[in-house]
C-alpha positions in Angstrom: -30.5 13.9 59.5 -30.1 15.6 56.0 -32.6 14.5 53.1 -30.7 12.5 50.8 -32.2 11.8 46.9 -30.2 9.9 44.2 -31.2 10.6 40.8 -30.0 9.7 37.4 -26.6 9.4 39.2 -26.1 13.1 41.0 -27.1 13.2 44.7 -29.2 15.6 46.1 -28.1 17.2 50.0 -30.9 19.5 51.8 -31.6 22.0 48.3 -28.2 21.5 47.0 -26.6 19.3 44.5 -22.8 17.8 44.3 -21.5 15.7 41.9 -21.2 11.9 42.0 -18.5 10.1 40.7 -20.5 6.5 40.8 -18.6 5.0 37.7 -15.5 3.0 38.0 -13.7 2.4 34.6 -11.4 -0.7 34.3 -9.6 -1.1 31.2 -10.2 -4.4 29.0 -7.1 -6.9 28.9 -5.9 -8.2 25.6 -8.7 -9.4 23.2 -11.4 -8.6 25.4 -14.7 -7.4 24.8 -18.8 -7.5 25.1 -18.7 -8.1 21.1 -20.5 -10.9 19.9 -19.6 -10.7 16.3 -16.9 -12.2 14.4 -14.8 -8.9 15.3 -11.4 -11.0 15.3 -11.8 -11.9 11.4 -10.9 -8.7 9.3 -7.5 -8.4 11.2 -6.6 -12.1 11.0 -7.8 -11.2 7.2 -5.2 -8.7 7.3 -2.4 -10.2 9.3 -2.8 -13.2 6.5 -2.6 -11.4 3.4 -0.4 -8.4 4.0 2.3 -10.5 5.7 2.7 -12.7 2.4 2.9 -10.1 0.6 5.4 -8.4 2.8 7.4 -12.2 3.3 7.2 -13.0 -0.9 8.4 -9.5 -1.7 11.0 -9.3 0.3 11.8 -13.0 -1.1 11.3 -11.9 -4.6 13.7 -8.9 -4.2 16.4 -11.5 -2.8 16.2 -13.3 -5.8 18.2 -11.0 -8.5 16.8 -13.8 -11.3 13.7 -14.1 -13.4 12.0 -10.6 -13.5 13.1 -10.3 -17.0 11.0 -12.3 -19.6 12.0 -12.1 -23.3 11.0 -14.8 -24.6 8.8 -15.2 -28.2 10.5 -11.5 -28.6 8.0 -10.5 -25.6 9.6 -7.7 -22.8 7.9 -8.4 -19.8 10.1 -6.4 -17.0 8.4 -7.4 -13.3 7.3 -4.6 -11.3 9.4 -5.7 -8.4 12.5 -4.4 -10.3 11.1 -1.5 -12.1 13.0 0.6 -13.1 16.3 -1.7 -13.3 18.9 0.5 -12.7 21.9 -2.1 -12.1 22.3 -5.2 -12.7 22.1 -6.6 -16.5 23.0 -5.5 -19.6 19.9 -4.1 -20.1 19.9 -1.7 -17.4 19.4 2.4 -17.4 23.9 2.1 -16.3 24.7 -1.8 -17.1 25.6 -4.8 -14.8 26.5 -4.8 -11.3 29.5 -2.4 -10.9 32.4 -4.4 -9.5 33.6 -2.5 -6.7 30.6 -3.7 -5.1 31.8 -6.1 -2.3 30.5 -10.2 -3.3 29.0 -10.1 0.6 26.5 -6.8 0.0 23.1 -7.9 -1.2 22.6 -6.6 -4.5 19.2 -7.0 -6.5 18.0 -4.3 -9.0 15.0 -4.9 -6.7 16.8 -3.3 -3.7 17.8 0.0 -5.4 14.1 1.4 -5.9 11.6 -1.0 -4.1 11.8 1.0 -1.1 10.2 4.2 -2.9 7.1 2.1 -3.4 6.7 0.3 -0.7 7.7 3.1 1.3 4.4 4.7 0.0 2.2 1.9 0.6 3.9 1.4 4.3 3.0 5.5 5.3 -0.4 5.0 3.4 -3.2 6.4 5.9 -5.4 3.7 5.3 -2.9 0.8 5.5 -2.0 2.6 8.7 -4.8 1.9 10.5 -5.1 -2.0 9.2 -1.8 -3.1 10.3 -1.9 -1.1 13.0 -4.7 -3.5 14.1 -3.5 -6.4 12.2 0.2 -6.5 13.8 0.1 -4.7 16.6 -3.5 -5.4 18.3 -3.2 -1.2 18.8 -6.7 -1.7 18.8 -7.6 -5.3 17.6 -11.0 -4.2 16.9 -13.6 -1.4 17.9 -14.3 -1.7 22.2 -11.5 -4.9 22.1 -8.8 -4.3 24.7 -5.4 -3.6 23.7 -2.0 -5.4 25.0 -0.9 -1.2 26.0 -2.4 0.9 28.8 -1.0 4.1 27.0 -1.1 5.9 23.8 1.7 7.9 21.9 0.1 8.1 18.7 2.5 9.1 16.1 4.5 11.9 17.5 7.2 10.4 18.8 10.0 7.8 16.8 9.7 5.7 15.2 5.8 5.9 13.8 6.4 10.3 13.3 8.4 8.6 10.3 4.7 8.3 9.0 4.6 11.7 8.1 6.8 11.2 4.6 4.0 9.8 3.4 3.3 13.1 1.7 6.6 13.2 -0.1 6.6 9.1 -0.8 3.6 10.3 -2.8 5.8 12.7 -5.3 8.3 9.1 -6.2 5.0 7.0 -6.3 3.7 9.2 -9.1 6.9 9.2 -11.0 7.0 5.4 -10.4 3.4 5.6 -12.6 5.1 7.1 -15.5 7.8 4.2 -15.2 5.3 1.2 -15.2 3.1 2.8 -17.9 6.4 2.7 -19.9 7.3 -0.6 -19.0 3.5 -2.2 -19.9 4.0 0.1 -23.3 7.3 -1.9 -24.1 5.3 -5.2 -22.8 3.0 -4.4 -26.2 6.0 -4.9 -28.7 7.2 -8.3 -29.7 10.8 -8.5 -31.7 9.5 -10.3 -35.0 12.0 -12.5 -37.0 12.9 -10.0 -39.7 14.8 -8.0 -36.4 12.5 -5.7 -35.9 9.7 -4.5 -33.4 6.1 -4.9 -34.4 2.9 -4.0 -32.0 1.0 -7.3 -30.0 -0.7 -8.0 -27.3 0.1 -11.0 -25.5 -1.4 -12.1 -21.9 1.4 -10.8 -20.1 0.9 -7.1 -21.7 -2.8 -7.4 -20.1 -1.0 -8.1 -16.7 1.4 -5.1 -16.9 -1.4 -2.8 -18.0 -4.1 -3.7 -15.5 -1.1 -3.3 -12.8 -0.6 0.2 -14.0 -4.4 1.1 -13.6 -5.1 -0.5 -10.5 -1.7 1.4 -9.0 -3.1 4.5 -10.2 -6.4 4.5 -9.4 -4.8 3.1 -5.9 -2.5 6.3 -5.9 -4.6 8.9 -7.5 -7.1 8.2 -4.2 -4.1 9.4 -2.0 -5.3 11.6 1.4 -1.9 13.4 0.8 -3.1 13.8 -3.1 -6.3 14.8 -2.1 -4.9 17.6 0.3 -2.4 18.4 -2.7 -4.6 19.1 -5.2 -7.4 21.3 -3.4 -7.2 20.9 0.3 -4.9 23.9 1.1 -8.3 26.0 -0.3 -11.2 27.2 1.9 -12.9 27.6 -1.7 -13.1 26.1 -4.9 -15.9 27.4 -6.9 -13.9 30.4 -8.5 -11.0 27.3 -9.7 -12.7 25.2 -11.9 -9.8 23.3 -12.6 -8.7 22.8 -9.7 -12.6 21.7 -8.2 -12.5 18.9 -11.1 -9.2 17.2 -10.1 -10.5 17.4 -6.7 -13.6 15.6 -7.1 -11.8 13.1 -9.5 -9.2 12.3 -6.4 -12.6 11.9 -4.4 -14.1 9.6 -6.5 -10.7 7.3 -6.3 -10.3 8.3 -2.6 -14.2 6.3 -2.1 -13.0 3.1 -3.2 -9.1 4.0 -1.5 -9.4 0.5 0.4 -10.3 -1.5 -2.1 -8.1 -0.4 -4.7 -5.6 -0.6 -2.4 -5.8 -4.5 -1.5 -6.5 -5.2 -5.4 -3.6 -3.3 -6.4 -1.9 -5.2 -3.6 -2.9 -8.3 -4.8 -2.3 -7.6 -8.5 1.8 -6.4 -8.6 2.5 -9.3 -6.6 0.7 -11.6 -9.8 2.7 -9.7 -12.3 5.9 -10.8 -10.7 4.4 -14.1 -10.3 3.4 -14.3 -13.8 6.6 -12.7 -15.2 8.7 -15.0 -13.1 6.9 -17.8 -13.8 7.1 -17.3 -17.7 11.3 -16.9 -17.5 11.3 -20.0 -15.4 9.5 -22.1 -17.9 6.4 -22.8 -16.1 3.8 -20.9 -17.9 3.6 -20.0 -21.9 2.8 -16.7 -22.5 -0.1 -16.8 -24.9 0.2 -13.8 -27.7 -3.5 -12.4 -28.3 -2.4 -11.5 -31.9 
């Protein structure tokens, strides 16, 4: 009878060796997992707070009302509906065209929110949280999935991530259009007709929006890549080196900034509709 040996799973036959295959793998079910932590929170965290944002934006866009306040000669334009290309008299081309059919939803909203949240959707990191959030695709680290295969992003529709790159070009020009709307959110129309510089509390709302977008934007993967990842060196461009490590330094804090700036253009529609309705008083700062 032949000398049998098992060690450290390979078995040993009369001076030679053949391999073992001793471990049987069985895929976890949905939601399970050896984990004794609170795994399930962070998602459920996730699934909370980016589907209100996603259910009150696409309400507030609906709403074609209240994005515009103007009163005590303040211009506060909601972010929502910047820049307002249709829609009121003081739109970039006037009110709504009237060979527009009644039945066709029509918000200034609707014309340019997609470019936004089109970049937010593609964004790498947001990605990988709703992924987990929505779709359980994983819930969690080592927690089984509701999916026994994996197509990754290859196929449609999730290849339609790989815009993100060029979402990125119409999220910086969207920048320059909020920094202009906050700038015209500093000057109040006095009584002698005429524009003179203030700051009231909804000017603080419209500039802290505008810095937490771009510091939220300016952390980009695809910016990062833009600015010096297509170089194997860096040393002999100076300028080039220094943008780079300032993307870095936004690209550390990429999550954060990108729930706060999240959080925050939702509150400056909030507070801008909020003032037009009558509810709050915009206080002017001087």
């Amino acid at each position: 009878m032949p000398l049998c040996i098992f060690r450290f799973g390979v078995l040993a036959t009369e001076g030679f060796l053949m391999a073992s295959n001793l471990v049987s793998i069985t895929r976890r079910g949905l939601g399970e997992t050896a984990r004794k932590d609170l795994w399930w929170a962070q998602p459920l965290i996730t699934f909370i707070v980016f589907g209100s944002f996603v259910v009150y934006s696409t309400w507030a866009a609906f709403q074609g009302v209240h994005y515009l306040f103007t009163g005590g000669g303040a211009h506060y334009l909601s972010p929502f509906y910047s820049p307002e290309l249709l829609g009121s008299a003081t739109a970039w081309f006037g009110p709504k065209p009237g060979w527009i059919p009644t039945w066709i939803p029509f918000t200034a909203a609707l014309l340019v929110l997609w470019a936004p949240g089109g970049f937010r959707f593609t964004c790498y990191y947001y990605r990988g949280a709703y992924y987990k959030a929505f779709w359980a695709d994983p819930p969690a680290c080592a927690v089984g999935e509701p999916r026994s295969s994996y197509r990754g992003e290859r196929k449609f529709p999730l290849i339609l991530q790989n815009v993100h790159r060029y979402f990125l070009y119409l999220a910086l020009l969207f920048l320059i259009i909020l920094a202009y709307d906050a700038i015209e959110g500093m000057f109040f129309m006095g009584v002698d007709g005429r524009r003179h510089f203030g700051i009231g509390v909804g000017t603080l709302v419209l500039v802290v929006n505008v810095i937490l977008l771009s510091s939220y934007t300016f952390g980009c993967h695809s910016l990062r890549h833009l600015v010096g990842g297509r170089c194997d060196q860096l040393s002999d461009k100076p300028i080039q080196q220094t943008a780079w490590k300032c993307v870095n330094k936004f690209n550390r804090r990429h999550m954060l900034l990108a729930w706060l700036s999240l959080f925050w253009v939702a509150f400056s529609d909030i507070y801008v509709r909020l003032c037009s309705m009558g509810v709050l008083a915009d206080y002017r700062i001087f």
